[in-house]
C-alpha positions in Angstrom: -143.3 116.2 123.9 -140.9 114.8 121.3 -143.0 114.2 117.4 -142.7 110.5 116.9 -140.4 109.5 114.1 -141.6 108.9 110.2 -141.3 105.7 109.0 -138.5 105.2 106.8 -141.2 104.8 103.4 -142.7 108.1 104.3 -139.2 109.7 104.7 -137.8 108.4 101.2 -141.1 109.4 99.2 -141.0 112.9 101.1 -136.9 113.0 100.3 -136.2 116.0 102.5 -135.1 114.2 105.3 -132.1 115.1 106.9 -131.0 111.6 107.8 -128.2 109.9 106.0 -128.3 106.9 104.1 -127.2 104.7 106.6 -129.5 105.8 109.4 -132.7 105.4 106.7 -131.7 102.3 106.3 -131.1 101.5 109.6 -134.4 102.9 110.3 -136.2 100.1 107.8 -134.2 97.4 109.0 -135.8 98.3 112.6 -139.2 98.5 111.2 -138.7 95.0 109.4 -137.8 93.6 112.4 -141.0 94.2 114.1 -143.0 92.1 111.7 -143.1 88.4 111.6 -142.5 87.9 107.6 -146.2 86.1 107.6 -149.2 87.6 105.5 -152.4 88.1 107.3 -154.2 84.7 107.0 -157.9 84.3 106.5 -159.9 82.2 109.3 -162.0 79.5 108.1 -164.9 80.8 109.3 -163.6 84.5 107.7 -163.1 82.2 104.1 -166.9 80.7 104.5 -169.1 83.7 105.6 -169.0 85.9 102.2 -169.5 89.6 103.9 -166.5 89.0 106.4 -164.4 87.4 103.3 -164.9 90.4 101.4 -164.0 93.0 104.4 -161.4 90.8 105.0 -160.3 91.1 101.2 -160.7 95.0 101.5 -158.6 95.1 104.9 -156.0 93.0 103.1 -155.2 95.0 100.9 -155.4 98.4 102.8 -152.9 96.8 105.0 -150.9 95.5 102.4 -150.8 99.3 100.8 -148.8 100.9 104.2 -146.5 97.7 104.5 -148.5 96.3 107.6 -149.7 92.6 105.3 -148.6 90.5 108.6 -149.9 88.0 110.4 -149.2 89.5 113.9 -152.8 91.7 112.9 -154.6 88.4 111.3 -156.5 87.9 114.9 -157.9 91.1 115.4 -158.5 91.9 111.2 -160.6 88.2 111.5 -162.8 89.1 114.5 -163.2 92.5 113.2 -164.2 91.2 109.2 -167.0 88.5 111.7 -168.4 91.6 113.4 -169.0 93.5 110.3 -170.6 90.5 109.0 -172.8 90.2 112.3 -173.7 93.5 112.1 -174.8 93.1 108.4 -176.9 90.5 109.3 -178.4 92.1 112.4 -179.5 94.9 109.9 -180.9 92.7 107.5 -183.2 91.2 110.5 -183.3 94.9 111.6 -185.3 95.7 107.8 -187.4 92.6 107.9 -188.7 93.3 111.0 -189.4 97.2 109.7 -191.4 96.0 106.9 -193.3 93.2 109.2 -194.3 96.1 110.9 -195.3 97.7 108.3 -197.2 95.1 106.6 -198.8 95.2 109.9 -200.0 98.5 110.2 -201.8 98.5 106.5 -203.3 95.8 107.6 -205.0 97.3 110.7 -205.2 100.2 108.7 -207.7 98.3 106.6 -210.2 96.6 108.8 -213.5 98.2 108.4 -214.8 97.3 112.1 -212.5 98.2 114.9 -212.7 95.9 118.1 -211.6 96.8 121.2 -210.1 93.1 120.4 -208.0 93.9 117.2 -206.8 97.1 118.8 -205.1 95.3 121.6 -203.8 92.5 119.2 -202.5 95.1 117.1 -200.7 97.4 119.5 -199.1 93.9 121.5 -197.8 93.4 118.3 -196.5 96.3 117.0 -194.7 96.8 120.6 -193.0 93.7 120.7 -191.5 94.4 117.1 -190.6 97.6 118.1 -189.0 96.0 121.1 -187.4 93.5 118.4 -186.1 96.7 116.7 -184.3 98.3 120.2 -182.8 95.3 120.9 -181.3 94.4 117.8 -179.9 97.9 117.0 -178.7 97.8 120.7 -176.8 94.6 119.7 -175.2 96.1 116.5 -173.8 98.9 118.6 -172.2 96.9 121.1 -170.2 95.3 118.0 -170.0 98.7 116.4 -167.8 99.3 119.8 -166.1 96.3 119.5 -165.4 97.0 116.3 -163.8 100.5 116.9 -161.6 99.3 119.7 -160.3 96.9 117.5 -159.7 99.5 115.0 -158.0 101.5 118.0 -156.1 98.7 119.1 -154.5 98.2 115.2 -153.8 101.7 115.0 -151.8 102.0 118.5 -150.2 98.8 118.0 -148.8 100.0 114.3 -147.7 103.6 116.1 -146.3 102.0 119.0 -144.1 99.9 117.2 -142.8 102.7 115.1 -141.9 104.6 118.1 -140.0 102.1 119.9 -137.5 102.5 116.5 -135.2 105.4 117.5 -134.6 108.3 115.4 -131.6 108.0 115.0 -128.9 104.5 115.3 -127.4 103.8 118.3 -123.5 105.7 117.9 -120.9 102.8 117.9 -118.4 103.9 120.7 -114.9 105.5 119.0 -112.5 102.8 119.0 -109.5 105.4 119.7 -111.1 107.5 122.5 -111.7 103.7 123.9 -108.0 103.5 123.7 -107.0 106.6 125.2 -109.1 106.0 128.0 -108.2 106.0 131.8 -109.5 103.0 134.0 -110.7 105.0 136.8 -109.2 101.9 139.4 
């Protein structure tokens, strides 16, 4: 299987390429052609939640840094800045329910006079914030998933596009061989 073409940034900063002037610039017309010209736009709800803003911010700008600052990504870079930002919150409920539990076993840990009573309160307790725990780390992975196929999906959508560019430009045909040549009628 054929190595998928440079892009033509990679190809000037390397400048060992054995393509001529006119195919490199070919090759970043091509490239150019497959964005839309816009610059990734922030969501509202992106702009208003501070976490998301910020990974969006940080996104931006890694984007920006390989050439790929366009609005076709804006979609996927906004759900994927909200999931982060769910998943921060998640684990700040995740921490609080940590140190309710905690709080919970000094507590216990200091009664004097055990009852069969306090035992049972205590361990009903403790297992539903356990349970609590479970479910919200089960929650952050599904958008941990989420969040890696979105990642997937920005990466193959960026490698795709650069290999539907050619290598090489399309050869116009030789005007004088077109001459000299035979209808076959």
């Amino acid at each position: 299987m054929a190595r998928p073409s440079k892009p033509a940034a990679v190809l000037e900063t390397e400048k060992k390429s054995h393509r001529t002037k006119a195919e490199l610039e070919h090759r970043k017309q091509s490239e150019a052609a497959l964005l839309s010209g816009t610059p990734l736009y922030e969501r509202e709800e992106v702009k208003k939640n501070k976490v998301a803003h910020n990974e969006f911010i940080r996104v931006c700008e890694l984007m920006r840094s390989i050439g790929k600052d366009d609005a076709l990504y804006s979609s996927g870079i906004n759900t994927y800045c909200q999931l982060y930002a769910e998943i921060s919150d998640l684990k700040e409920q995740k921490n609080k329910i940590i140190a309710l539990a905690e709080e919970l076993r000094i507590k216990f840990d200091t009664i004097v006079v055990i009852e069969y009573d306090d035992i049972l309160q205590f361990t009903k307790q403790i297992t539903k914030l356990i349970n609590m725990q479970l479910a919200i780390s089960s929650e952050i992975d599904k958008k941990r998933r989420l969040m890696l196929a979105i990642d997937k999906e920005n990466v193959m959508t960026i490698s795709a596009a650069l290999r539907s560019i050619p290598k090489t430009p399309e050869k116009a045909e030789n005007p004088l061989i077109k001459a000299l040549a035979f209808d076959e009628e």
